[in-house]
mmCIF file of the N, C-alpha and C atoms, coordinates in Angstrom:
data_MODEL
# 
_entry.id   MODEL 
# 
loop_
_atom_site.group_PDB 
_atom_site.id 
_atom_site.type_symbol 
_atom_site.label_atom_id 
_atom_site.label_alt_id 
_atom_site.label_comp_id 
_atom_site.label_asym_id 
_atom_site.label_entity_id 
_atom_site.label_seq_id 
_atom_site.pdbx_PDB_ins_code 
_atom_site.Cartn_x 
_atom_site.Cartn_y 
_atom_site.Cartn_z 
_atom_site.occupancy 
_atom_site.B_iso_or_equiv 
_atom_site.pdbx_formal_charge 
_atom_site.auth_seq_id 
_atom_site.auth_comp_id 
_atom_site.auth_asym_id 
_atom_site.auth_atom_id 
_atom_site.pdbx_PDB_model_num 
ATOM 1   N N  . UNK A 1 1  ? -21.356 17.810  -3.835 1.00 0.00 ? 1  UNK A N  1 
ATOM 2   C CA . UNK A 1 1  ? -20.251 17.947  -4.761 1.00 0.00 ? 1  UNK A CA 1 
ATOM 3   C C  . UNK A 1 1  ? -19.176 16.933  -4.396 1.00 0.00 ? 1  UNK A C  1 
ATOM 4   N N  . UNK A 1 2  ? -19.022 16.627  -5.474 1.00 0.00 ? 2  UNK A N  1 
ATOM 5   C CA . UNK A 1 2  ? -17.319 15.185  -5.416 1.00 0.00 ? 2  UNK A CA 1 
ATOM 6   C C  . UNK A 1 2  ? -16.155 15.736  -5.359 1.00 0.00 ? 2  UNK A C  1 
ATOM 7   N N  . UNK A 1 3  ? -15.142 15.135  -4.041 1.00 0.00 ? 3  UNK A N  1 
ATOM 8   C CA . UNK A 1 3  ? -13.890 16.008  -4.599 1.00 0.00 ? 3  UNK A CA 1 
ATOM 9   C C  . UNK A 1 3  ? -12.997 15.261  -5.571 1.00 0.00 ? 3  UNK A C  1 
ATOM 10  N N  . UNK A 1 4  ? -12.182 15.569  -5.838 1.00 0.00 ? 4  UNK A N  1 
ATOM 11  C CA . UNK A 1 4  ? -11.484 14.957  -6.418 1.00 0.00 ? 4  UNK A CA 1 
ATOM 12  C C  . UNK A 1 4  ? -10.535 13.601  -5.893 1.00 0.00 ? 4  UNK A C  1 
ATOM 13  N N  . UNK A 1 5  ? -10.543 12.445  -5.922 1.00 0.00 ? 5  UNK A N  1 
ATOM 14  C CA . UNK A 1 5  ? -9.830  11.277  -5.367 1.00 0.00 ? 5  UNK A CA 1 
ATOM 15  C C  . UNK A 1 5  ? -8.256  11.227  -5.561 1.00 0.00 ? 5  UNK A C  1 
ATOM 16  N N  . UNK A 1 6  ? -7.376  10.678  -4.785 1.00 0.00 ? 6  UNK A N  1 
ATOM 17  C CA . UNK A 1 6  ? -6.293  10.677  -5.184 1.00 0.00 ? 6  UNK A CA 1 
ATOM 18  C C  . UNK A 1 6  ? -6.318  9.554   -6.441 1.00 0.00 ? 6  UNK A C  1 
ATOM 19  N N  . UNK A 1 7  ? -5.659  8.823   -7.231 1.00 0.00 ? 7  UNK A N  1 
ATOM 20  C CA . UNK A 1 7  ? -5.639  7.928   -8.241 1.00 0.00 ? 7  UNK A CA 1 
ATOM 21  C C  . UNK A 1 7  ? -4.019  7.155   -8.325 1.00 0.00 ? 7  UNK A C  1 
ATOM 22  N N  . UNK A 1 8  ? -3.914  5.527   -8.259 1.00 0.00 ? 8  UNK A N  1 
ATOM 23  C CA . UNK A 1 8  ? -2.156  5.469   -8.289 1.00 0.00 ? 8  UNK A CA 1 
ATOM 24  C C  . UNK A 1 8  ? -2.633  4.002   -7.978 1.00 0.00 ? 8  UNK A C  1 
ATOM 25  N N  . UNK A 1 9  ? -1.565  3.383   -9.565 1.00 0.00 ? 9  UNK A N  1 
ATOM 26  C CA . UNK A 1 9  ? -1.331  1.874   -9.753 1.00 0.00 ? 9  UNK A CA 1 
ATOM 27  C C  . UNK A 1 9  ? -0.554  1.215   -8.734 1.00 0.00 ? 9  UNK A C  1 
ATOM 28  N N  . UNK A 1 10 ? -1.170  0.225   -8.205 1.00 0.00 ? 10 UNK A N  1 
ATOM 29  C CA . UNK A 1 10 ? 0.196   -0.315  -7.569 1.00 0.00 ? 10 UNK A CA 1 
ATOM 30  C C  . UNK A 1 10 ? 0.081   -1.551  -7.987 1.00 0.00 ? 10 UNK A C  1 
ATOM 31  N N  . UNK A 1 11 ? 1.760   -2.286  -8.026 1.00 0.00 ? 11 UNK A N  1 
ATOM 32  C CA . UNK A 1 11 ? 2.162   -3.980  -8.507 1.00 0.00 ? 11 UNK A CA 1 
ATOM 33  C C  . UNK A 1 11 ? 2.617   -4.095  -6.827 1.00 0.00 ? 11 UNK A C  1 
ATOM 34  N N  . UNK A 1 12 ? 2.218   -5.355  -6.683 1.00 0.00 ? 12 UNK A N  1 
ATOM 35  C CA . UNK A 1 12 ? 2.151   -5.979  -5.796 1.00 0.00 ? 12 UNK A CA 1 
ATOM 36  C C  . UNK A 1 12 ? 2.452   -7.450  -5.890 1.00 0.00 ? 12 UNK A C  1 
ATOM 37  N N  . UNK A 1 13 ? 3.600   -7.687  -5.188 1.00 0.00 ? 13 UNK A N  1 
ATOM 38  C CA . UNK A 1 13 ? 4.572   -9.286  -5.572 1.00 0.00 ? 13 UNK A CA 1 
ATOM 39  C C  . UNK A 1 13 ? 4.351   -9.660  -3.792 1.00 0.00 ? 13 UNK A C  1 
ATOM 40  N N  . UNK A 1 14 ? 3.634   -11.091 -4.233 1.00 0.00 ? 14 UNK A N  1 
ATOM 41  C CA . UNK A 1 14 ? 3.483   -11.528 -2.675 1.00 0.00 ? 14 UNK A CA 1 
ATOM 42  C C  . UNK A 1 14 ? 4.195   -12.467 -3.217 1.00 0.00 ? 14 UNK A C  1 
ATOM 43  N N  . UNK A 1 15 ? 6.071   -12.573 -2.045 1.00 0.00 ? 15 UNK A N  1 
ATOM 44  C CA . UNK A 1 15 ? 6.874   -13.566 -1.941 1.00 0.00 ? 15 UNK A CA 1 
ATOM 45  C C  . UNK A 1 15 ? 5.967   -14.703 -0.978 1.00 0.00 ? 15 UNK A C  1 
ATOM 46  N N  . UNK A 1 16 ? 5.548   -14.762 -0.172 1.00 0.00 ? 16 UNK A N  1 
ATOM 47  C CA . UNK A 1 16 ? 5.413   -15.723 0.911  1.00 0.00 ? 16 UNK A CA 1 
ATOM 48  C C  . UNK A 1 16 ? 4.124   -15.737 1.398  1.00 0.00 ? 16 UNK A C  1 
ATOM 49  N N  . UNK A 1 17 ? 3.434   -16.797 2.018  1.00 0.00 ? 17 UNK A N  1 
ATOM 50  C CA . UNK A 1 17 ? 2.270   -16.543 2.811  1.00 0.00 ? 17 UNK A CA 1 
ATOM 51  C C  . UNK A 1 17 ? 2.814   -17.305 3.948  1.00 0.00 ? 17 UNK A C  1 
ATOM 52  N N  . UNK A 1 18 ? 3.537   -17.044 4.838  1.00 0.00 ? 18 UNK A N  1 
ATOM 53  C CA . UNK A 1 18 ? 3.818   -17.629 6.532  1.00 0.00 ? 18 UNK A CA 1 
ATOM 54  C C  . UNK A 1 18 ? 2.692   -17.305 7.284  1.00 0.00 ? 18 UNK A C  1 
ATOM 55  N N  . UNK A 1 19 ? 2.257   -18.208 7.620  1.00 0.00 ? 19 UNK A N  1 
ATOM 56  C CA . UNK A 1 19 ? 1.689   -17.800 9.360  1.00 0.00 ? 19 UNK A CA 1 
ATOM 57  C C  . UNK A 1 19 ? 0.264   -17.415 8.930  1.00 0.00 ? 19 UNK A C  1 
ATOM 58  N N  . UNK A 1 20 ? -0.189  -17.583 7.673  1.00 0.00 ? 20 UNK A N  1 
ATOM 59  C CA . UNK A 1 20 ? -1.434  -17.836 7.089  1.00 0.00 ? 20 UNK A CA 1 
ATOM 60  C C  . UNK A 1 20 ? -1.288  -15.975 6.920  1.00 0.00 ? 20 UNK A C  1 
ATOM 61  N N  . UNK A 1 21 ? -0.430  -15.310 6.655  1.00 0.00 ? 21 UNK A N  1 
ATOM 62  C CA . UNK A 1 21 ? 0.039   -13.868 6.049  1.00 0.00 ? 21 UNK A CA 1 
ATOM 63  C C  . UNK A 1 21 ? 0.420   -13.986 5.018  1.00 0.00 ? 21 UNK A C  1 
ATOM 64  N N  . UNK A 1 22 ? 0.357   -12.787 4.191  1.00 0.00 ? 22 UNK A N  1 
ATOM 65  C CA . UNK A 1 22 ? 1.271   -12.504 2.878  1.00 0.00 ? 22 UNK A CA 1 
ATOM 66  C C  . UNK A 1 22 ? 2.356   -11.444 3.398  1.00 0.00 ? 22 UNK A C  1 
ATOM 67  N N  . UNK A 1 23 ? 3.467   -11.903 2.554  1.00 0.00 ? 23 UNK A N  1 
ATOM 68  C CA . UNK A 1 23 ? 4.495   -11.008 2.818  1.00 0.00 ? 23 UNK A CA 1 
ATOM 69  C C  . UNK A 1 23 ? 5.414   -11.049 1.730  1.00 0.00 ? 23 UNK A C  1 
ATOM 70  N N  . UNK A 1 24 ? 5.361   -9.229  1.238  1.00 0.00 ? 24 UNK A N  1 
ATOM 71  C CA . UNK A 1 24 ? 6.073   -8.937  -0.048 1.00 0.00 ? 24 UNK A CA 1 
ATOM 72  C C  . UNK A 1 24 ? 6.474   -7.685  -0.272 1.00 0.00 ? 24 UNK A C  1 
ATOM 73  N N  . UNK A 1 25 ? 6.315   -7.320  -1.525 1.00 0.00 ? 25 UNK A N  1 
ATOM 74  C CA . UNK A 1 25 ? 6.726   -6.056  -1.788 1.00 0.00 ? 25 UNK A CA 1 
ATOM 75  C C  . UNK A 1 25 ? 5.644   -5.065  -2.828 1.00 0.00 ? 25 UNK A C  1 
ATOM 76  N N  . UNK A 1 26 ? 5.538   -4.164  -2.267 1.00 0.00 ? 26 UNK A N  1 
ATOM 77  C CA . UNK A 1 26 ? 4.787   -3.036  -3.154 1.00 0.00 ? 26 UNK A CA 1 
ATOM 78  C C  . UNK A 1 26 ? 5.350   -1.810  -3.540 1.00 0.00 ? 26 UNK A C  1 
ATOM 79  N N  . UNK A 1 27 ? 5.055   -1.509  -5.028 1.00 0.00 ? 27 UNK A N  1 
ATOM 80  C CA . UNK A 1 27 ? 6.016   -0.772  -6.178 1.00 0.00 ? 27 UNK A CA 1 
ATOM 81  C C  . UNK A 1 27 ? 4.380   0.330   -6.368 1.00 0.00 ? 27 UNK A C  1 
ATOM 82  N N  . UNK A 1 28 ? 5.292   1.285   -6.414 1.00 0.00 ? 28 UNK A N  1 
ATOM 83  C CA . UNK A 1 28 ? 4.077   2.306   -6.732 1.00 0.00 ? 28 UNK A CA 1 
ATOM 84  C C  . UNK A 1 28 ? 5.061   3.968   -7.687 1.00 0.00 ? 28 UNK A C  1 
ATOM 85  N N  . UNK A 1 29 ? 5.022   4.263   -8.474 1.00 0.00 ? 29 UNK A N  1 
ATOM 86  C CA . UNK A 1 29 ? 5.998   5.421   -8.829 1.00 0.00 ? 29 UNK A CA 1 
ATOM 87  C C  . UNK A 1 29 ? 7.038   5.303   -7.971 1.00 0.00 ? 29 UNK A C  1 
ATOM 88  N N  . UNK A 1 30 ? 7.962   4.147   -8.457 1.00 0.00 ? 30 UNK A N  1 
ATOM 89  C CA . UNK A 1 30 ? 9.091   4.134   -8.527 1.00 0.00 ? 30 UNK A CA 1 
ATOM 90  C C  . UNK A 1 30 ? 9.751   4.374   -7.011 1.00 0.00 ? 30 UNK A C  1 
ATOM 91  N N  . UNK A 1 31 ? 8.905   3.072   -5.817 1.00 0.00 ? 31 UNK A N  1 
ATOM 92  C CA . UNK A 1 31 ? 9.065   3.227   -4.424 1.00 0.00 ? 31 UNK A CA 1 
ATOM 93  C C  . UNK A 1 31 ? 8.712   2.523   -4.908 1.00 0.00 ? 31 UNK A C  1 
ATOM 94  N N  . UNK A 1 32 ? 9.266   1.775   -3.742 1.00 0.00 ? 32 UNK A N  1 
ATOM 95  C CA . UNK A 1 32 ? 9.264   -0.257  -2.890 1.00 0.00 ? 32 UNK A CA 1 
ATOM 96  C C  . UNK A 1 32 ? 9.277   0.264   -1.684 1.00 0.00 ? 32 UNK A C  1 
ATOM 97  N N  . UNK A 1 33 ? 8.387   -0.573  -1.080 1.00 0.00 ? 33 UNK A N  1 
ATOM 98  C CA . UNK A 1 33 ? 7.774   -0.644  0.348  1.00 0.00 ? 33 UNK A CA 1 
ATOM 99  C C  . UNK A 1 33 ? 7.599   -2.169  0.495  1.00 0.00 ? 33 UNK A C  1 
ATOM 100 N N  . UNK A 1 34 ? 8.422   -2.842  1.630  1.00 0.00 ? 34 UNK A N  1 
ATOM 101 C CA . UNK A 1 34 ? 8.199   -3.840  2.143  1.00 0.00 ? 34 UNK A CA 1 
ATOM 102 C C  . UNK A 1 34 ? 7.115   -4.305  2.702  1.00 0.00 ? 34 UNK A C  1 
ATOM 103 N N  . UNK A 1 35 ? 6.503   -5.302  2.930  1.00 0.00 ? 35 UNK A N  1 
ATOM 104 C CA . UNK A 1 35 ? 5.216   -5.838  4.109  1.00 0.00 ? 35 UNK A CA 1 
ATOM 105 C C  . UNK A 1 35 ? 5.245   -6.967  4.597  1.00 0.00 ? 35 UNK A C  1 
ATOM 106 N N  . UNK A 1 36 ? 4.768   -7.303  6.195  1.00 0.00 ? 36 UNK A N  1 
ATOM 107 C CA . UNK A 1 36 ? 4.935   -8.758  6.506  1.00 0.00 ? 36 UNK A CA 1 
ATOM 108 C C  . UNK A 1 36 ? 3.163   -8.751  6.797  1.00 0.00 ? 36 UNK A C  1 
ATOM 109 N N  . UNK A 1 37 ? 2.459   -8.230  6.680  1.00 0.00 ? 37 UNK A N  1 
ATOM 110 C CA . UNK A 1 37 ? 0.763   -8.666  6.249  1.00 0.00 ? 37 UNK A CA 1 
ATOM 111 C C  . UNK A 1 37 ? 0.357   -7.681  5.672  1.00 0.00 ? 37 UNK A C  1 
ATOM 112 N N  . UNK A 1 38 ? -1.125  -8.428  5.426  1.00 0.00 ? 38 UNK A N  1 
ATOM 113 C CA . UNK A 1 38 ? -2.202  -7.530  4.712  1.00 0.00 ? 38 UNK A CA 1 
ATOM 114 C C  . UNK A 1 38 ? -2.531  -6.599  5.417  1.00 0.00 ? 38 UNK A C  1 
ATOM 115 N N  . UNK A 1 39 ? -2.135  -6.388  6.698  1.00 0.00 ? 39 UNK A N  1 
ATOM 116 C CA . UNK A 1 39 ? -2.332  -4.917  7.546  1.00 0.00 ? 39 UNK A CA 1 
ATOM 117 C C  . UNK A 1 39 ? -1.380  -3.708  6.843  1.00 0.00 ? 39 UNK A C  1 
ATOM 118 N N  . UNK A 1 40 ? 0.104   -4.558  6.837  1.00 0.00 ? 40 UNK A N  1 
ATOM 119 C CA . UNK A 1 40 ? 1.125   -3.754  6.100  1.00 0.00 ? 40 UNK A CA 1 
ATOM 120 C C  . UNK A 1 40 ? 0.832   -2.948  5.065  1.00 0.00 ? 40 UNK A C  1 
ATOM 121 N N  . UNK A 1 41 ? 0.036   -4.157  4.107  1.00 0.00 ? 41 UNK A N  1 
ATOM 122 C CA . UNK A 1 41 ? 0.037   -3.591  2.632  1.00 0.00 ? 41 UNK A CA 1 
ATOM 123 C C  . UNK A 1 41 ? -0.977  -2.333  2.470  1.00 0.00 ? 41 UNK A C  1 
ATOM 124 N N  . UNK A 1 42 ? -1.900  -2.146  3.384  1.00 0.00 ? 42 UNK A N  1 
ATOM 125 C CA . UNK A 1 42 ? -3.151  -1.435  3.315  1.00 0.00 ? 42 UNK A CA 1 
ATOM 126 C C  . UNK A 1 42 ? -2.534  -0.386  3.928  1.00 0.00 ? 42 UNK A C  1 
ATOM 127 N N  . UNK A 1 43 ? -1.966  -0.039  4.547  1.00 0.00 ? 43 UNK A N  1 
ATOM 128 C CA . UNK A 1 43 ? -1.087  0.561   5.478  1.00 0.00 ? 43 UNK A CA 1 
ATOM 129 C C  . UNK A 1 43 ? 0.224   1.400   4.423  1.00 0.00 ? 43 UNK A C  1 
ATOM 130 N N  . UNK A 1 44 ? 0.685   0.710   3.784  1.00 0.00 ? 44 UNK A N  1 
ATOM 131 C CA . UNK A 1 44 ? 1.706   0.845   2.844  1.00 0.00 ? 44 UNK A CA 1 
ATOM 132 C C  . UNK A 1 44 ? 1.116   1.545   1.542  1.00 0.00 ? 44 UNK A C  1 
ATOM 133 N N  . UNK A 1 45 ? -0.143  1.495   1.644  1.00 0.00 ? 45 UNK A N  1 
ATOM 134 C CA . UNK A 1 45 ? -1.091  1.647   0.104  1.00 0.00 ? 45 UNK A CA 1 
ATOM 135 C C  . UNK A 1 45 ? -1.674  3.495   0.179  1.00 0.00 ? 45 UNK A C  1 
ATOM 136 N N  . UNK A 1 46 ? -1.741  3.185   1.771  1.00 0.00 ? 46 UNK A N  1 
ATOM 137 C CA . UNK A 1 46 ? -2.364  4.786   2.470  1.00 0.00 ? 46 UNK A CA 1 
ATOM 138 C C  . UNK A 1 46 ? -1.647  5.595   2.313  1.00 0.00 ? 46 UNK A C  1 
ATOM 139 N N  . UNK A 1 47 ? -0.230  5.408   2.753  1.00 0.00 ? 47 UNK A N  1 
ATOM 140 C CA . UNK A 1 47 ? 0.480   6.365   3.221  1.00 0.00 ? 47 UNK A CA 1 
ATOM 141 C C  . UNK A 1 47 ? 1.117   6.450   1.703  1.00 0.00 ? 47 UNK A C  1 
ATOM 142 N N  . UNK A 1 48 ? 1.240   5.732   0.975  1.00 0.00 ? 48 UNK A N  1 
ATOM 143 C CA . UNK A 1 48 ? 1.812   6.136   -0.744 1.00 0.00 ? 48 UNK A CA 1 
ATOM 144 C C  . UNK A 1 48 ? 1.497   7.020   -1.415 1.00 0.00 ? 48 UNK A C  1 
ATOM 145 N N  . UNK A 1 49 ? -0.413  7.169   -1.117 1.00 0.00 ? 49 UNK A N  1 
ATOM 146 C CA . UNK A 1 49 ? -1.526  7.986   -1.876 1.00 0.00 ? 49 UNK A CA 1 
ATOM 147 C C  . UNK A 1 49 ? -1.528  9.424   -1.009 1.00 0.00 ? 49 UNK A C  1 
ATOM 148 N N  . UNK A 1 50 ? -1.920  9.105   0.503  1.00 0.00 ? 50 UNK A N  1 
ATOM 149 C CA . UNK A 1 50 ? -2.204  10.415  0.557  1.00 0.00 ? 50 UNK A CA 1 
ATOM 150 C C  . UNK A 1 50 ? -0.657  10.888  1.582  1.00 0.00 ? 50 UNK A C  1 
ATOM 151 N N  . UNK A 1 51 ? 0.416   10.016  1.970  1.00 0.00 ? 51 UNK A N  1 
ATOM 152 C CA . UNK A 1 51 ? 1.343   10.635  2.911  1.00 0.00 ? 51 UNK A CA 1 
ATOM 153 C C  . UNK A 1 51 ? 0.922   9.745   3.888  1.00 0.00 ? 51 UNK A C  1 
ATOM 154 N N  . UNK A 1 52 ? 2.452   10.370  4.734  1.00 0.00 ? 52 UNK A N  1 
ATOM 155 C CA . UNK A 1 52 ? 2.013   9.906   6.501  1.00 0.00 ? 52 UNK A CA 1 
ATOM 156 C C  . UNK A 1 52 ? 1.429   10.968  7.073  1.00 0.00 ? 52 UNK A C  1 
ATOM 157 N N  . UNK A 1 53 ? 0.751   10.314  7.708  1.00 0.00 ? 53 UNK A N  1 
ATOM 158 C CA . UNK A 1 53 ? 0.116   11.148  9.015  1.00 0.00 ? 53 UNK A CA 1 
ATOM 159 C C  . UNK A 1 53 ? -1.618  11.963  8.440  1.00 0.00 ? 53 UNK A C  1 
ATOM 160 N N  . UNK A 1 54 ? -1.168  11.926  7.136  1.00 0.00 ? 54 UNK A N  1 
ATOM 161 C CA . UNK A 1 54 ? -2.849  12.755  6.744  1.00 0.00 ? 54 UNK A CA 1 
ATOM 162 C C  . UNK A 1 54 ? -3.465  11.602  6.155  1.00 0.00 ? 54 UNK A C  1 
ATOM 163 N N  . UNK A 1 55 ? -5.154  12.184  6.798  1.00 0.00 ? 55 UNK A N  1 
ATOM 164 C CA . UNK A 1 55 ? -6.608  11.336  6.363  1.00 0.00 ? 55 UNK A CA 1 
ATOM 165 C C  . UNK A 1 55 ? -6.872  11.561  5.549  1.00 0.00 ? 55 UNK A C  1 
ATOM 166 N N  . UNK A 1 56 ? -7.566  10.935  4.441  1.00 0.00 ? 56 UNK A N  1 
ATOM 167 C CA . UNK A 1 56 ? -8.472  11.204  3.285  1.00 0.00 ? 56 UNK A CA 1 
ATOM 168 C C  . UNK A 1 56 ? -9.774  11.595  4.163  1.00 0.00 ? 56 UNK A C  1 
ATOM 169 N N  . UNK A 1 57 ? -9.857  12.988  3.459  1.00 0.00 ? 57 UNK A N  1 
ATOM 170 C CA . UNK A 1 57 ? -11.534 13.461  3.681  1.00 0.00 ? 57 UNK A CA 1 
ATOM 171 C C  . UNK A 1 57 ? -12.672 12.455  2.516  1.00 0.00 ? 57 UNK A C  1 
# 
């Protein structure tokens, strides 16, 4: 059986690529979250959908 997934658009404005990084801003329901890499953004993308601190089963 499938559970149900969380679901959520995000816009994503990469100001800069320094240091062979992207670094910008991510908009998701009406939150901006900063990032200085693609660690950030994935990071920034997690915790939007499911919270801090909890795993997706």
């Amino acid at each position: 059986m499938r559970e149900e997934q969380a679901q959520m658009t995000f816009e994503v404005c990469i100001e800069e690529c320094r240091n062979y990084t992207w670094q910008g801003k991510l908009t998701a329901e009406e939150k901006v979250l900063e990032f200085k890499s693609e660690t950030e953004l994935l990071l920034a993308m997690d915790t939007l959908m499911y919270g801090e601190g909890e795993v997706p089963s």
